[in-house]
ZAMARGU-4260 file (C-alpha; in steps of 0.2 Angstrom, whole numbers, plus 5000, padded with zeros to 4 digits):
<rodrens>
0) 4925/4884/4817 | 4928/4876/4836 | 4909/4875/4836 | 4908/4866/4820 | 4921/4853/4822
5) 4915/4849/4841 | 4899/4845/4834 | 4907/4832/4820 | 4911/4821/4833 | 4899/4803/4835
10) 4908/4795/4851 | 4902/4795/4867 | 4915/4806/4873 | 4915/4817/4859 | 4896/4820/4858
15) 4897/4822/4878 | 4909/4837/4874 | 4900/4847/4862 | 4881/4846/4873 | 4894/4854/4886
20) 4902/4864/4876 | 4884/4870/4867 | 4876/4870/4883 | 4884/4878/4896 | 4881/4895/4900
25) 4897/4906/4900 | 4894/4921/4910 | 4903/4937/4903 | 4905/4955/4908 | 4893/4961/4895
30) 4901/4981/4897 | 4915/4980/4900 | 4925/4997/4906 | 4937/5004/4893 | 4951/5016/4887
35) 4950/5027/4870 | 4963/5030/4857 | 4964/5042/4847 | 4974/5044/4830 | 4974/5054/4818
40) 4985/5048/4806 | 5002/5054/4811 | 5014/5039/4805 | 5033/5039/4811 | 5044/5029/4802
45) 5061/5025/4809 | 5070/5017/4795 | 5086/5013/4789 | 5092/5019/4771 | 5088/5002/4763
50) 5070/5004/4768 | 5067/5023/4763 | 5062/5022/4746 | 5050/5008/4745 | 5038/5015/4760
55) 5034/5030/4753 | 5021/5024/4743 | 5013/5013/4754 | 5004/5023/4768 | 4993/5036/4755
60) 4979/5035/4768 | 4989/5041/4781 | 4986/5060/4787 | 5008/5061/4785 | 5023/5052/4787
65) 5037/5056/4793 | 5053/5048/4791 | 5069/5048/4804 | 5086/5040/4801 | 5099/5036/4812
70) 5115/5040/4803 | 5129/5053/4806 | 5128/5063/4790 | 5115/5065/4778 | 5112/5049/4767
75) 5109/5055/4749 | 5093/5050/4746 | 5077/5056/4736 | 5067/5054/4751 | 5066/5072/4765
80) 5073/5066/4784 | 5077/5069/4798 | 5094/5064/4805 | 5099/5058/4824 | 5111/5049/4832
85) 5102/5045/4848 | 5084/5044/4852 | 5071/5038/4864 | 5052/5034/4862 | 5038/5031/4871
90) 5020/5032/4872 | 5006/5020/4862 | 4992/5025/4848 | 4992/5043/4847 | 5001/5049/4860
95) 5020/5043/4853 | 5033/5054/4859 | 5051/5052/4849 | 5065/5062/4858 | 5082/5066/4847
100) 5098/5071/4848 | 5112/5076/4836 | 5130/5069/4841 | 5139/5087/4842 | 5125/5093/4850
105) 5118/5089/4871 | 5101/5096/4865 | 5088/5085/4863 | 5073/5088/4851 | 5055/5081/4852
110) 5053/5078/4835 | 5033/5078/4833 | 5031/5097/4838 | 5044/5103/4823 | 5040/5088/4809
115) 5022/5090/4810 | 5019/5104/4821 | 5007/5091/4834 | 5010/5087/4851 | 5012/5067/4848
120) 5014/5056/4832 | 5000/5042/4831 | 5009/5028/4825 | 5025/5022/4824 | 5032/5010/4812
125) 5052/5005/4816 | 5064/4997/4807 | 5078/4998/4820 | 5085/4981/4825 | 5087/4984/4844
130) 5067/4992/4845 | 5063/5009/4852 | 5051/5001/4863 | 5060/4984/4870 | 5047/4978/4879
135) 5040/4960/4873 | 5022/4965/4869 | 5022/4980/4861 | 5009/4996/4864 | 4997/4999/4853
140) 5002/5007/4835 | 5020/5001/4838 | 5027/4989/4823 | 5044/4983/4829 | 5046/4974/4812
145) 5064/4977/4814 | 5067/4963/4827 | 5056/4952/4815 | 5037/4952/4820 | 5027/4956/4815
150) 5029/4955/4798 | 5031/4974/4787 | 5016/4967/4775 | 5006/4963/4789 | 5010/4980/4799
155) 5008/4990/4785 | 4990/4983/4783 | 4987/4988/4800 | 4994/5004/4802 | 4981/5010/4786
160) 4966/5008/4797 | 4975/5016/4811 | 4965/5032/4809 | 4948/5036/4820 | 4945/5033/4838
165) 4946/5015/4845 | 4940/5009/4860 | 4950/4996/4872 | 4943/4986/4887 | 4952/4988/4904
170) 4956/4969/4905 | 4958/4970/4924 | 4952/4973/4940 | 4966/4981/4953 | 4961/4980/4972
175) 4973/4991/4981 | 4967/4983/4997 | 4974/4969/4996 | 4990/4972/4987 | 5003/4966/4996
180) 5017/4976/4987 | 5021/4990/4996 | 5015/4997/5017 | 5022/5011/5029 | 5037/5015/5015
185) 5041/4997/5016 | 5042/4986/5000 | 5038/4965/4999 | 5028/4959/4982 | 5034/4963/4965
190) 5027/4945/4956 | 5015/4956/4946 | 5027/4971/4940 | 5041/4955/4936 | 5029/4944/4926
195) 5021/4960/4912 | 5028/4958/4897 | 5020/4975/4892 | 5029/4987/4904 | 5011/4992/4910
200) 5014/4989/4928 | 5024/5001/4939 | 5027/5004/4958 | 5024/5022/4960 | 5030/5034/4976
205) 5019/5040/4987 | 5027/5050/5000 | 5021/5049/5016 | 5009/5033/5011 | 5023/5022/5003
210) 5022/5015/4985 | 5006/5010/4974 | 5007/4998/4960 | 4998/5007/4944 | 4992/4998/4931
215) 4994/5008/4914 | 4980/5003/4904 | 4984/5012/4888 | 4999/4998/4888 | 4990/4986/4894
220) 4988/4973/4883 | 4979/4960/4894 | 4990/4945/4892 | 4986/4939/4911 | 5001/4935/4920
225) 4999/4948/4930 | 4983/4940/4940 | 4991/4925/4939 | 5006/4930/4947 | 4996/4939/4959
230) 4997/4930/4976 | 4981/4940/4984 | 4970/4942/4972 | 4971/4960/4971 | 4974/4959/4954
235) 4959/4953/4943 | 4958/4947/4927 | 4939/4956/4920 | 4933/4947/4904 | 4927/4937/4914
240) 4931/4937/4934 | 4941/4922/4938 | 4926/4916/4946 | 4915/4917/4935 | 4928/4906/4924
245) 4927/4893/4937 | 4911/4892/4937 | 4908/4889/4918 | 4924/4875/4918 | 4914/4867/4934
250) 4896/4866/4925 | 4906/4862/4910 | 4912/4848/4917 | 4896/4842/4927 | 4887/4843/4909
255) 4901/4833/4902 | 4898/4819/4915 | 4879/4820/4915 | 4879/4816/4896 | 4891/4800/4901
260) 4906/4807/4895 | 4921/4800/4905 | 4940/4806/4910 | 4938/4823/4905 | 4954/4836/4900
265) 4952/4853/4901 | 4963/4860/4887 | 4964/4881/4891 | 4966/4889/4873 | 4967/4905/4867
270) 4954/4912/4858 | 4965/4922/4846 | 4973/4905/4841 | 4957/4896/4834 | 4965/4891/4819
275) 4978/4881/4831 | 4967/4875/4845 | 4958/4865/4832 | 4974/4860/4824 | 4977/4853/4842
280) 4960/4845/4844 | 4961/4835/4828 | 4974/4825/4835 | 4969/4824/4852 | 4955/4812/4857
285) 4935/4817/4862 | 4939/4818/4880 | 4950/4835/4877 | 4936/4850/4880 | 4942/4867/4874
290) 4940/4881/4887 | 4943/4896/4876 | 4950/4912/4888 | 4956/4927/4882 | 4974/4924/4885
295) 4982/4907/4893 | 4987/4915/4910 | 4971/4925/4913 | 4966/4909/4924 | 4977/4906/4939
300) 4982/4891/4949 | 4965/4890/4960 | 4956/4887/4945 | 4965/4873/4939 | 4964/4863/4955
305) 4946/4867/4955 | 4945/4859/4939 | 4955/4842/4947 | 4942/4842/4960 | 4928/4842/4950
310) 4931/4828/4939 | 4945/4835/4927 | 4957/4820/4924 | 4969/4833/4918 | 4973/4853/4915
315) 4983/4857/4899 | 4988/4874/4891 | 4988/4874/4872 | 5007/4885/4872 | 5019/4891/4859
320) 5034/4893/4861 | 5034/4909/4852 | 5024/4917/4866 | 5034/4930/4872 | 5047/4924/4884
325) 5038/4934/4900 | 5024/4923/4896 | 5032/4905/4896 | 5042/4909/4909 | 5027/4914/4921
330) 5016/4899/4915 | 5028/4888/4919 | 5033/4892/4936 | 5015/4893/4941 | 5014/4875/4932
335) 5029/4869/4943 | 5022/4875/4959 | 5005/4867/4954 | 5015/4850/4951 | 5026/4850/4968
340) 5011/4851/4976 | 5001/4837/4965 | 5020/4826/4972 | 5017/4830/4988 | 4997/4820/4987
345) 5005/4806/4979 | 4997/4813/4961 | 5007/4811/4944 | 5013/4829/4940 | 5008/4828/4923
350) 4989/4832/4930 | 4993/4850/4926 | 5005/4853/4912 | 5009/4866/4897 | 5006/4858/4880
355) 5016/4866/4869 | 5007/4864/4850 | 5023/4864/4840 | 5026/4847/4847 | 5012/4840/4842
360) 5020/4837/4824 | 5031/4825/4830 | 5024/4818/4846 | 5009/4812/4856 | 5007/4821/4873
365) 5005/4812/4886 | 4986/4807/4893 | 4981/4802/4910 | 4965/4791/4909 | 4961/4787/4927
370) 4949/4801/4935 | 4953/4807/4953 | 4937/4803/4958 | 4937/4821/4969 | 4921/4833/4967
375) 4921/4846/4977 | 4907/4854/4972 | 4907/4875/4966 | 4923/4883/4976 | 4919/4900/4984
380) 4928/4914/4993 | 4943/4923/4986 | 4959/4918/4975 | 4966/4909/4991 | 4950/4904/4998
385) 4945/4895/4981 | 4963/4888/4981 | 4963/4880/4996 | 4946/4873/4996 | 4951/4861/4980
390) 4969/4856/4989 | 4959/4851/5006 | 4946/4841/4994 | 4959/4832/4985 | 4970/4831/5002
395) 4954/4820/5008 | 4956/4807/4996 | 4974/4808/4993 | 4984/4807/5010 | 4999/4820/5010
400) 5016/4813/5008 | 5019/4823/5023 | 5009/4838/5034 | 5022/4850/5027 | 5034/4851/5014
405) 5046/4867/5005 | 5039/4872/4991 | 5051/4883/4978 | 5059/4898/4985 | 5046/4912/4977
410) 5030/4904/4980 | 5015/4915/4991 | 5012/4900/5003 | 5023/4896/5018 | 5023/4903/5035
415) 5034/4914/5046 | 5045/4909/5059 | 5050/4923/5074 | 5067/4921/5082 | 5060/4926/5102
420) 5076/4932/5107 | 5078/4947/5095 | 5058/4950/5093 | 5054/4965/5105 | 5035/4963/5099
425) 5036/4982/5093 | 5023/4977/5080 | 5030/4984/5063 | 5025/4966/5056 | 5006/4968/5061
430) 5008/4987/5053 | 5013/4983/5037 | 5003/4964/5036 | 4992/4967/5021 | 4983/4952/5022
435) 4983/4950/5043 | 4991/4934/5043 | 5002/4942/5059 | 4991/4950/5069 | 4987/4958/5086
440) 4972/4950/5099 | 4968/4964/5113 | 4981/4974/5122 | 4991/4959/5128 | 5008/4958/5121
445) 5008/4946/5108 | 5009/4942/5090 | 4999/4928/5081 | 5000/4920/5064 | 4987/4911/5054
450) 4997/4898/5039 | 4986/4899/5028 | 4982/4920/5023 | 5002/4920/5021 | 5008/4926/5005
455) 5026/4926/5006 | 5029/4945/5002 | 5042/4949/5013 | 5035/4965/5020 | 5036/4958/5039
460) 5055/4956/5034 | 5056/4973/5027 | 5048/4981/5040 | 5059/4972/5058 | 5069/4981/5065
465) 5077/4968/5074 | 5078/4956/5060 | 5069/4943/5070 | 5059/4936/5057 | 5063/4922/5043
470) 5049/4918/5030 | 5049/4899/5024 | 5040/4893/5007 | 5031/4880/5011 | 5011/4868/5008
475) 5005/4866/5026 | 4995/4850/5024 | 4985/4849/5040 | 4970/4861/5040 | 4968/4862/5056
480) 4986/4867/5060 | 4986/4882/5042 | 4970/4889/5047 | 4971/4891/5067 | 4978/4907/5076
485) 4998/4901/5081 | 5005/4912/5095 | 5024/4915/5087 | 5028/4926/5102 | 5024/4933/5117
490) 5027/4943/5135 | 5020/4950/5148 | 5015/4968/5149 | 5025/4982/5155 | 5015/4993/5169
495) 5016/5010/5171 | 5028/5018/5186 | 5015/5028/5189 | 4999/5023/5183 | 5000/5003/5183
500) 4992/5003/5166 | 4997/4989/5155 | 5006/4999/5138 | 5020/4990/5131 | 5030/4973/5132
505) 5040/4972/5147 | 5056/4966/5133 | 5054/4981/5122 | 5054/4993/5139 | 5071/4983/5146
510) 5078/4985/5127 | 5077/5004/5125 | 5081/5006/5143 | 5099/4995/5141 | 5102/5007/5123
515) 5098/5024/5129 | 5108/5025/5143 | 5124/5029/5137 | 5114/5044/5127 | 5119/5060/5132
520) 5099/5064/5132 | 5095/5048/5144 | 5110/5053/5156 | 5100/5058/5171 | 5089/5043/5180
525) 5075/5052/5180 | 5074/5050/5160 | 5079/5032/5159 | 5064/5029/5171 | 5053/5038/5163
530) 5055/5026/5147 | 5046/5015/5160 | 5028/5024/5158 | 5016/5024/5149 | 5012/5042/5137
535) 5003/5050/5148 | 5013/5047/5162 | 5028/5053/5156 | 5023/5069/5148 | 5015/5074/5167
540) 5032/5067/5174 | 5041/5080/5162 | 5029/5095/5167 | 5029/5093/5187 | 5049/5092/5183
545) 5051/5109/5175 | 5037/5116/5187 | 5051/5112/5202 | 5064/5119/5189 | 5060/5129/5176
550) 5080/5129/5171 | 5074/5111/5163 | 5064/5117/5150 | 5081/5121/5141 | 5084/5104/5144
555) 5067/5099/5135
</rodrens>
């Protein structure tokens, strides 16, 4: 239908649009990796006693179905139940585990096992208000028509094919890397955990190692706010690769101009939405090109830049606001970083905004005509690298309000500010860096930051023992200044008592030696003075010591 309509068009503008839109080549992931569900037609249905009669007719293809109630007695009905007072479920297409319990009883009862005599039920169908699973997208084979969506005709339709083996793609790519969430038992980043409105994420425990985000991709539902969100890139989104995105709206847009097409808007639509893209484009004029993505937010705030530096008078998302409220609210915080940062170059903010289609029945949006007259050619590198490269571009053309300004408390740019004083340079914060932004040179005692591989995460914080550093959100505007090594603190090297060799900063040595030696096990000088060698020293120190008294290996 999209292809048809583009294709109606005679303006300049809009014949411009459909030869990019025909004509550019959208690179894909032709086999994609994938998860299996298996059902085999095991339907649960929580109902309430209004509801009891009229299902029982409705899911004859079904292998059973099994009703459950919560109520306190048995209801008088012609319809066989089972009866709780509390429950819990979990799970998604045929592996749904429904947990009850009885009000004069502390037992609980998985229910699948003794209605149906099988591990799991397949499907679930639930009438309950409050919804067994609470989360905003639903798993798979779960109809929460009780909070009013979907709709029971519609899920009843549904759940009647629910039988057979289906097969899922694995919408994303997970790069552990360069996950910034979680190092040496110290947690910082939780944006993509925060931002799934399928519970799919989780931080799991790891002992020794720390924590690990997990992606659960039987829950997965691949809705995208999860890469976007993602301040590394160590999330990806996987039908297609964000770059491989970029790379079609950037052709698209060259295209576009080649054919004289002028001020060009991307407009990001869903492409389970056709129906309501073209509803859209109808009252939008012939310079709005559709790029169709599998979900709004699978593209993240590097691409939409890119897009402004190569020719894009505007980025728009065609929204709803019936989206889940996960989803709106991720969109539009990455929208409002992307706008202080258009503020800070001078640009109208409007440049990237959400475009929400319900308000298209009563209003015109509002459309920018003057191109920026920035191209930057194809952006490469990673998440950041991409990022950064369309902010320098459009920085060249339009100055900086100012070299650095705060951005909203929350966003993965800004540096880190040392307080000299308190910082012993033990070099937890290096440890735990996940994307090296502090970092080490050599043996000297020193720690050095680079602006610009920043992300905010908090993991230096976490992971002070002094509390001597202070992370500040902030757009460092001068290259130069973002991308260059900053010395943030230093000393000179401690040498060894015995040895001269340079092994710690000469700080950290006076610091332990000033708190240890009111401990009853530094009491004698001989212990306080050996904090002042290097490793090897102080074990031989120990040993000639209880080779003159062999009383001091109690001691030791």
């Amino acid at each position: 239908m999209l292809k048809d309509f583009l294709a109606q068009s005679v303006t300049l503008n809009g014949q411009a649009r459909n030869y990019a839109f025909t004509h550019t080549l959208e690179l894909s992931n032709l086999i994609p990796p994938t998860v299996s569900y298996e059902s085999q037609g095991a339907l649960l249905v929580i109902a309430t006693e209004q509801n009891l009669a009229q299902l029982q007719l409705q899911f004859a293809q079904m292998a059973s179905v099994t009703f459950a109630l919560e109520a306190k007695h048995k209801v008088d009905t012609s319809v066989d139940a089972y009866y709780f007072t509390s429950a819990q479920l979990s799970g998604y297409l045929g592996q749904f585990i429904f947990t009850v319990s009885q009000q004069d009883t502390l037992s609980k009862i998985d229910l699948a096992p003794v209605a149906i005599a099988q591990p799991h039920f397949d499907v679930v169908l639930d009438f309950s208000a409050q919804s067994y699973i609470n989360t905003e997208v639903p798993p798979v084979g779960y109809f929460p028509v009780g909070r009013g969506y979907p709709s029971l005709d519609d899920a009843v339709e549904e759940i009647n094919a629910l039988v057979g083996t289906f097969d899922k793609p694995k919408f994303f790519r997970l790069d552990t890397d360069k996950c910034a969430h979680s190092s040496r038992g110290v947690k910082g980043c939780e944006r993509c955990i925060l931002s799934c409105p399928a519970g799919a994420l989780t931080s799991e425990g790891r002992d020794e190692i720390g924590y690990k985000i997990e992606i659960n991709p039987f829950l997965c539902q691949g809705v995208g706010t999860c890469a976007t969100s993602c301040p590394t890139g160590a999330i990806e989104y996987a039908l297609p690769f964000p770059n491989e995105t970029q790379g079609y709206i950037e052709r698209t847009l060259k295209n576009y101009h080649l054919q004289g097409g002028e001020n060009p808007i991307v407009l990001f639509c869903s492409a389970e939405h056709e129906t309501y893209n073209l509803m859209a484009l109808r009252v939008l004029p012939d310079n709005v090109i559709p790029i169709v993505v599998n979900e709004l937010p699978s593209v993240g705030i590097d691409t939409w830049f890119a897009a402004l530096a190569n020719g894009a008078t505007q980025v728009l998302f065609a929204a709803s606001r019936r989206m889940p409220a996960t989803i709106i609210r991720v969109l539009n915080e990455e929208v409002s970083v992307a706008q202080t940062l258009l503020r800070q170059l001078g640009i109208n903010a409007g440049c990237i905004d959400v475009l929400y289609l319900e308000d298209l029945r009563s209003s015109k949006p509002t459309l920018f005509e003057q191109p920026l007259q920035v191209v930057v050619g194809e952006v490469e590198g990673d998440k950041r690298a991409r990022l950064f490269q369309a902010l320098d571009a459009l920085a060249t053309t339009f100055v900086p309000l100012q070299q650095q300004v705060a951005l909203p408390q929350g966003a993965p740019y800004g540096s880190v500010e040392c307080d000299t004083d308190k910082c012993t340079l033990c070099m937890a914060c290096v440890a735990v860096c996940p994307t090296a932004a502090l970092h080490n040179e050599g043996q000297s005692p020193m720690l050095n930051f680079i602006e610009q591989d920043c992300v905010q995460c908090g993991l230096c914080e976490g992971a002070c023992p002094e509390d001597a550093l202070n992370l500040t959100p902030r757009m460092n505007w001068d290259r130069s200044s973002r991308t260059t090594v900053a010395t943030i603190n230093k000393d000179e090297p401690a040498l060894c008592l015995t040895c001269q060799k340079p092994f710690a900063p000469k700080s950290m040595i006076s610091m332990l030696q000033t708190k240890l030696k009111d401990n009853s096990h530094f009491s004698d000088d001989a212990a306080i003075r050996r904090i002042a060698m290097c490793e090897d020293c102080r074990v031989a120190d120990i040993y000639q010591e209880m080779a003159k008294d062999p009383t001091k290996q109690l001691k030791y």
